[in-house]
ZAMARGU-4260 file (C-alpha; in steps of 0.2 Angstrom, whole numbers, plus 5000, padded with zeros to 4 digits):
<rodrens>
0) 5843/4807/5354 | 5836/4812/5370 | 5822/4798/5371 | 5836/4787/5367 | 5845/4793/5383
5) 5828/4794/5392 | 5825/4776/5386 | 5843/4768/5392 | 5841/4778/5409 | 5825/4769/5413
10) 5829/4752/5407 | 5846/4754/5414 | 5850/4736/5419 | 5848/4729/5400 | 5857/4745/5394
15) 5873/4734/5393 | 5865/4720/5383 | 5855/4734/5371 | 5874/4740/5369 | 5880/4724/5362
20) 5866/4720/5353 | 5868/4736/5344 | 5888/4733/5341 | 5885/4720/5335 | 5870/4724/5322
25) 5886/4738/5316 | 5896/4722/5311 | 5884/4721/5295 | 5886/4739/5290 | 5871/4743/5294
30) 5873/4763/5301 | 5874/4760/5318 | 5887/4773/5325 | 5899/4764/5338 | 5908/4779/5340
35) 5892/4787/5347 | 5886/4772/5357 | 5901/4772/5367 | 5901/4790/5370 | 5883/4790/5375
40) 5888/4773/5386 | 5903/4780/5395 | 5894/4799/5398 | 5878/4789/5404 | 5889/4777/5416
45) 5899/4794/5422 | 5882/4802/5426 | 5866/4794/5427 | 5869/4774/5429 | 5884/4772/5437
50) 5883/4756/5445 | 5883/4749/5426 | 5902/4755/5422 | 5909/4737/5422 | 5897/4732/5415
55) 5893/4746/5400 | 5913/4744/5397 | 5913/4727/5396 | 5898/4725/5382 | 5907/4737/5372
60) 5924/4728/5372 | 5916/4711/5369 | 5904/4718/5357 | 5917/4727/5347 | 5928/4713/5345
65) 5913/4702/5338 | 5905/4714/5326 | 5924/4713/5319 | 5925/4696/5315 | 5904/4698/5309
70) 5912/4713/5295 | 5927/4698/5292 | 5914/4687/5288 | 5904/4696/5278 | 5919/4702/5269
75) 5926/4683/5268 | 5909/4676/5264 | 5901/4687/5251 | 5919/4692/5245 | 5917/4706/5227
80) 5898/4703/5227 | 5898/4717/5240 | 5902/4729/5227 | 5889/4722/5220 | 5875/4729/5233
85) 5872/4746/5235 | 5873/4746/5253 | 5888/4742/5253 | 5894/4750/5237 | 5893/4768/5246
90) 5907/4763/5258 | 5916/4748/5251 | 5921/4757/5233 | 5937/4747/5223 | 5948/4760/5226
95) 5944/4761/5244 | 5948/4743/5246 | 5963/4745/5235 | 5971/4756/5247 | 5965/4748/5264
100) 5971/4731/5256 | 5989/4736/5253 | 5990/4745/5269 | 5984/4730/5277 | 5994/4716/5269
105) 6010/4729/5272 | 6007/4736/5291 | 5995/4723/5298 | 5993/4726/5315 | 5996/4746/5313
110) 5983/4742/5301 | 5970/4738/5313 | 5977/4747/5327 | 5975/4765/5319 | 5961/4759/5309
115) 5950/4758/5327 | 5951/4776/5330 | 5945/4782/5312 | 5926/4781/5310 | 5914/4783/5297
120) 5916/4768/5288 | 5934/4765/5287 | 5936/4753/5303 | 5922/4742/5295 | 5930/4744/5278
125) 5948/4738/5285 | 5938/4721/5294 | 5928/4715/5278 | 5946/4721/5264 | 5955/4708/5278
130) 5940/4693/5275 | 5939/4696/5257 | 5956/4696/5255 | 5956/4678/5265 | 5969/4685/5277
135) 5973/4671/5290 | 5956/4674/5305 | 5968/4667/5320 | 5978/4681/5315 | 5968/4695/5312
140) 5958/4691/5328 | 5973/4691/5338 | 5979/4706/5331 | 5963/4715/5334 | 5961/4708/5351
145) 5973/4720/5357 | 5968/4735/5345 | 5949/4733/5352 | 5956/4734/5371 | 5967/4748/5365
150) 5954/4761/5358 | 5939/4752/5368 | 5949/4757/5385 | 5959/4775/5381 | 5939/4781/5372
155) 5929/4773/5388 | 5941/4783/5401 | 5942/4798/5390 | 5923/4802/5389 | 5919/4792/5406
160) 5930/4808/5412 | 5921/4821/5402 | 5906/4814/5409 | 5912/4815/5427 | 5916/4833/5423
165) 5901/4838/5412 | 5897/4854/5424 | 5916/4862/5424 | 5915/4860/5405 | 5899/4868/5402
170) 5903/4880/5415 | 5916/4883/5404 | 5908/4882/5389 | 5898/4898/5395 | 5913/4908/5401
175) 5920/4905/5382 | 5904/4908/5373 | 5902/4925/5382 | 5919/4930/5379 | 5915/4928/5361
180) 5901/4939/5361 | 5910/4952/5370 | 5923/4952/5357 | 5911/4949/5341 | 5901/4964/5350
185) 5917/4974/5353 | 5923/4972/5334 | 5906/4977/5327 | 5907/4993/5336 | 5922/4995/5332
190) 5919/4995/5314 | 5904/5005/5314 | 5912/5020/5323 | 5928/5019/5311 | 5915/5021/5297
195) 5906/5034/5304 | 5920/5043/5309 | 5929/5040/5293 | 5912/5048/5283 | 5913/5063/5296
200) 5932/5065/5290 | 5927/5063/5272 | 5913/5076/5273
</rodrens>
């Protein structure tokens, strides 16, 4: 992870498009972690590239939104025969889809919506149940339009801002980590004095 941080850093002006490219690539199923490219993205934009904020935001908003309608179209394209493939087998399991389907067909845009904010497979999972299910595309990629700037935006800020404050948390992070050694020092003390004194008493 850290060359990958040192690499961005000094090819800063095509993080953005390494971004995307990557985004999208995640729109196949192949294991490509969103969730941690935007975390990486917004820290690195609070901290070491910040004149590629806009920018790093943007890629990941336009690149979230098309690696959707890639996962639709695998899903719509390929249809069951994913089940078929081993790759996909892992994540896209019948009963799986079962579930994501009826949610889909029943809540729709809470579907996709929610669905955003859940990783490890399930976001990719609720784009290709929608395609191979044939659900109408001018209405799942106006309903995901809104979801994508929804949980693109409030994620961005939210580690954008952890970013900003990286050195209050770890400073932090110390103060907590201390205090629980004190206590975890305090407690073993503790108990081996109660022992010793309890023998004493025995004796």
């Amino acid at each position: 992870m850290q060359k990958i941080v040192e690499f961005i850093v000094e090819h800063s002006s095509y993080a953005p498009w390494m971004t995307f490219g990557m985004i999208l690539l995640a729109g196949f199923n192949i294991p490509i972690s969103i969730d941690v490219i935007m975390v990486l993205s917004a820290v690195l934009a609070a901290t070491a590239i910040p004149e590629h904020t806009y920018s790093l935001y943007l890629s990941i908003l336009i690149g979230a939104y098309f690696s959707a309608w890639i996962a639709y179209g695998v899903g719509r394209l390929l249809g069951k025969k994913l089940l078929k493939l081993r790759w996909f087998a892992k994540i896209l399991h019948q009963e799986r889809l079962t579930k994501v389907g009826a949610f889909y067909d029943k809540h729709g845009f809470l579907t996709l919506l929610f669905g955003r904010f859940i990783p490890f497979g399930i976001r990719n999972c609720i784009f290709m149940t929608a395609g191979m299910s044939h659900s109408h595309f001018g209405r799942f990629a106006m309903r995901d339009m809104v979801a994508c700037f929804v949980w693109v935006t409030t994620c961005f800020y939210a580690f954008y801002n952890i970013g900003l404050n990286y050195q209050l948390l770890m400073q932090r992070v110390k103060i907590i980590n201390i205090g629980i050694f004190l206590a975890f020092s305090v407690t073993v003390i503790g108990l081996v004095w109660y022992k010793k004194h309890k023998k004493k008493r025995a004796s």
